[in-house]
C-alpha positions as CSV (number, residue, x, y, z in Angstrom):
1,X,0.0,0.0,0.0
2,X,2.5,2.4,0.7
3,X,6.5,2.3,-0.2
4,X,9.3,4.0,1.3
5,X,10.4,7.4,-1.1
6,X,13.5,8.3,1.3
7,X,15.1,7.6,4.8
8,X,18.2,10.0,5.8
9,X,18.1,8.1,9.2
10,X,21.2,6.9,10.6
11,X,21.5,3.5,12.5
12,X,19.8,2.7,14.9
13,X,17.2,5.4,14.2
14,X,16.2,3.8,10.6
15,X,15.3,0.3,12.0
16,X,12.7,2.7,14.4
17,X,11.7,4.3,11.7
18,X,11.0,1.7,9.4
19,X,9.2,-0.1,12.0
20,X,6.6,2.7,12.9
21,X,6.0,2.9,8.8
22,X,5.5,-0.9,9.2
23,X,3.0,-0.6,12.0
24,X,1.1,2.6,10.3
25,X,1.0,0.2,7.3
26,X,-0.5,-3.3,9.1
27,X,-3.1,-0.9,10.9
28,X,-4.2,0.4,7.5
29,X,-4.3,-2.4,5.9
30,X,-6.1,-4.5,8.8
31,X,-8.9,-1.4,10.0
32,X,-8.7,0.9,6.8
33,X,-7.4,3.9,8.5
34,X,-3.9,5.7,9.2
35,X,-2.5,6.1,12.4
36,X,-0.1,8.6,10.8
37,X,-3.1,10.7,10.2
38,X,-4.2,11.5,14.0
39,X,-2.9,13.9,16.6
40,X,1.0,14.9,17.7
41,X,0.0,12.0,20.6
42,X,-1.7,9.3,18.8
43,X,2.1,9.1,16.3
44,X,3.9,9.7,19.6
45,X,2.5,6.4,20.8
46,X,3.5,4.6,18.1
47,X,6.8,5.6,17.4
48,X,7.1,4.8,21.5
49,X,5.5,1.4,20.1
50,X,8.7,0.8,17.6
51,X,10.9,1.8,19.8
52,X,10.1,-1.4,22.3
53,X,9.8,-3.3,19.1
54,X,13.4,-3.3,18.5
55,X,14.2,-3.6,22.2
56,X,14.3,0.1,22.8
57,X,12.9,0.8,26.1
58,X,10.4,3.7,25.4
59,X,7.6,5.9,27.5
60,X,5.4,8.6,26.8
61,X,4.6,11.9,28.1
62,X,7.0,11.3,31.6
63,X,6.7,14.3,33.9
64,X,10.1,16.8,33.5
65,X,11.0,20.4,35.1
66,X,10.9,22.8,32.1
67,X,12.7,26.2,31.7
68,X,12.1,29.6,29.9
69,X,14.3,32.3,28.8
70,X,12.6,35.4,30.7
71,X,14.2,37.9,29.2
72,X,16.2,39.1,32.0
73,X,19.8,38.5,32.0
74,X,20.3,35.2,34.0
75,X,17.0,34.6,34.7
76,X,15.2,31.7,33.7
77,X,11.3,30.7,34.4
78,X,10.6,27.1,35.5
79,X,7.3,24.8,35.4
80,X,6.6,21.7,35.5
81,X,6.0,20.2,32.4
82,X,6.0,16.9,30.2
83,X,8.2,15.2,27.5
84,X,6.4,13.8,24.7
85,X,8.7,10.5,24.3
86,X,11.6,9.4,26.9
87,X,13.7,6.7,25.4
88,X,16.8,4.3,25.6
89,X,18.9,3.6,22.9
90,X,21.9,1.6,22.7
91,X,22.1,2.6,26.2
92,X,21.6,6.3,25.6
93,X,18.7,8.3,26.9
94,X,17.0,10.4,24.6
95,X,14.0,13.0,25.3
96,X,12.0,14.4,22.7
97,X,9.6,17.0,22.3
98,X,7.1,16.6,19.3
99,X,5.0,17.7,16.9
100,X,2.5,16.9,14.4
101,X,1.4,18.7,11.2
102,X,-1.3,17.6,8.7
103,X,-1.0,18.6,5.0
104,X,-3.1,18.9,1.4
105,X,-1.5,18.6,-1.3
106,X,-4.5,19.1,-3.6
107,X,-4.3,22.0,-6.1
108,X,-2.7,25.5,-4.6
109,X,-3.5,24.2,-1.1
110,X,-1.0,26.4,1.2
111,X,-0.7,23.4,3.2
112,X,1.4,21.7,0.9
113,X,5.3,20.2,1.0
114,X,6.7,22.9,-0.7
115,X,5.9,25.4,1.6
116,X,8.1,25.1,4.4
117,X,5.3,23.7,6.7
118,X,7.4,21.1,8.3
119,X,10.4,23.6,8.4
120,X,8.8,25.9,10.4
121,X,7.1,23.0,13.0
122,X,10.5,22.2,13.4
123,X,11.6,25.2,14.5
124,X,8.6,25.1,17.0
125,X,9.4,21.5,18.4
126,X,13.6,23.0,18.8
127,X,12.1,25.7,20.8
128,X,10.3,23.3,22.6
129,X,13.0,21.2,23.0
130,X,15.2,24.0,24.1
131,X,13.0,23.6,27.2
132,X,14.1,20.6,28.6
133,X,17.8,20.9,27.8
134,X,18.7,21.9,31.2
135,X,16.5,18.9,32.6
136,X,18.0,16.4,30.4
137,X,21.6,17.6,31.2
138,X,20.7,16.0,34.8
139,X,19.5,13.0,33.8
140,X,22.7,12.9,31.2
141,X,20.4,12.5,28.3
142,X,20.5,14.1,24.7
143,X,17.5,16.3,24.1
144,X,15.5,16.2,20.5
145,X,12.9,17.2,18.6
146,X,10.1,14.6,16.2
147,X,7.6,16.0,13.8
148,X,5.3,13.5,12.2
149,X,3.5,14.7,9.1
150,X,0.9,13.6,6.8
151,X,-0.3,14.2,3.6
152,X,-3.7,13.7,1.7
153,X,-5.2,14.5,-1.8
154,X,-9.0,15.3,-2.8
155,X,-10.8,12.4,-3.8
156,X,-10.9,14.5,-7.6
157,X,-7.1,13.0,-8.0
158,X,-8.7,9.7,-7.8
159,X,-10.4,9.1,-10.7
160,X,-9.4,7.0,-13.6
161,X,-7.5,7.6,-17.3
162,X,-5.0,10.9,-17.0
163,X,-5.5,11.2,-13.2
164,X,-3.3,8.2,-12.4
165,X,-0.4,9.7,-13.8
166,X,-1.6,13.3,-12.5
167,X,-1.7,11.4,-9.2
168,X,1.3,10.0,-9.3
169,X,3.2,13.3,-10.4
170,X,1.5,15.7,-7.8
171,X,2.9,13.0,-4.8
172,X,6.5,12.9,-6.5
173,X,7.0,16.2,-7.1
174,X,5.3,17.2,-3.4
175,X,8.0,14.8,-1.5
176,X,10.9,15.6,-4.3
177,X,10.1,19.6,-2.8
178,X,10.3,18.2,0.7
179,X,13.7,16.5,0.1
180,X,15.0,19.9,-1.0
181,X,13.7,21.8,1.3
182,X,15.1,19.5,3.8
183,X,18.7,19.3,2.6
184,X,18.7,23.1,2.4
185,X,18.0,23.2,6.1
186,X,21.1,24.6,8.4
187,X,20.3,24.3,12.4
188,X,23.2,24.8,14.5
189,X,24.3,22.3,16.9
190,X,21.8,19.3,16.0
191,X,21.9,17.0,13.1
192,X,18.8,16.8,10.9
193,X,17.2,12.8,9.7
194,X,13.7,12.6,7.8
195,X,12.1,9.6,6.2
196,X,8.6,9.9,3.9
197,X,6.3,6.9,2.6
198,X,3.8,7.1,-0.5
199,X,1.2,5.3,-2.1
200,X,-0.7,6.7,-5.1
201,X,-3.1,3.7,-4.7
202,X,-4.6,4.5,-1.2
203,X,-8.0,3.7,-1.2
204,X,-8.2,5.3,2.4
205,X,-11.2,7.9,3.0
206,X,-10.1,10.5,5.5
207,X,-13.2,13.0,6.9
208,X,-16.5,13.9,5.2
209,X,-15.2,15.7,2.1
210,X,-13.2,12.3,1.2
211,X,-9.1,13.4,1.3
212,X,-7.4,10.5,0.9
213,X,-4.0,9.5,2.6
214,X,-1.2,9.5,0.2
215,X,1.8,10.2,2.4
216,X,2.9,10.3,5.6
217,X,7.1,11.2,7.3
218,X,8.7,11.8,10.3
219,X,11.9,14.5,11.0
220,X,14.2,14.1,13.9
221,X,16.8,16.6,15.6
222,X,19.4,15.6,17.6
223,X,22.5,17.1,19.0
224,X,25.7,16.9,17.1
């Protein structure tokens, strides 16, 4: 149903990632719907899920002290917050803050890949993440950022003849946009990974006016 298009994942990370597409794949197929689709904690879950499947300890949304920038010199504002995913991996501890964005890329939708929408929820989920730097220096653990993402098309791409090649070419060129706008990306001090699937087949009906599911990604940050 769908296929991988591109995985810039390093090891171990691509064996996670591969495994959550695996799992948002067997759910499709087996209940005719896409995890991938839902809510920042529905794909947080889920990922947590992969990580356990290849023997990565994981959690969800574990209680952590998290700190502001005031704007006063030296002074910092502190509350008690939450991590989206707490993990251990090859016996390092990671924390993540994530995010989740939900795109069209029907016709001039402004939602679409090639307009930076993951680029700038990235630089949301590093804020975020800048937040529980101090807490995961404690607990000597490496602080990152996760934004899943996916990506449907109006049922009018799905009819027969010229559309399945119109189909075809809107996904390509969406996710060939993303892979540039991705390797153009420069954040200092953390190293950038991203992975996207496809299927120009789905069959998947997504809300009332009938989107479809045609791709779905993850980005991860983590310090250099």
């Amino acid at each position: 149903m769908y296929e991988e298009y591109l995985n810039t994942f390093s090891v171990p990370w691509k064996k996670v990632v591969r495994k959550w597409a695996k799992m948002n794949i067997a759910y499709a197929e087996a209940v005719e719907d896409l995890p991938a689709w839902y809510v920042e904690n529905s794909n947080s879950a889920l990922f947590s899920s992969a990580l356990w499947a290849c023997d990565y300890p994981s959690i969800c949304e574990t209680d952590i002290g998290k700190q502001v920038i005031s704007g006063l010199p030296g002074r910092r504002r502190a509350y008690d917050g939450r991590t989206d995913i707490e993990a251990l991996v090859e016996d390092e501890l990671f924390l993540f803050e994530a995010k989740k964005r939900h795109l069209n890329l029907s016709g001039d939708s402004r939602r679409a890949l090639r307009h930076n929408v993951i680029a700038r929820a990235l630089d949301e989920a590093l804020s975020d993440t800048a937040k529980i730097r101090s807490a995961a220096g404690n607990l000597t653990a490496k602080a990152g950022s996760i934004v899943f993402f996916s990506a449907v098309l109006s049922a009018d791409y799905f009819g027969q003849g010229k559309w399945i090649s119109k189909r075809r070419e809107r996904i390509v060129d969406e996710l060939e946009a993303f892979k540039r706008n991705m390797s153009d990306l420069r954040f200092k001090d953390v190293d950038l990974m991203y992975a996207a699937y496809f299927s120009d087949t789905s069959r998947l009906s997504i809300s009332t006016d009938d989107y479809r599911p045609v791709a779905f990604g993850v980005c991860m940050t983590l310090p250099k």
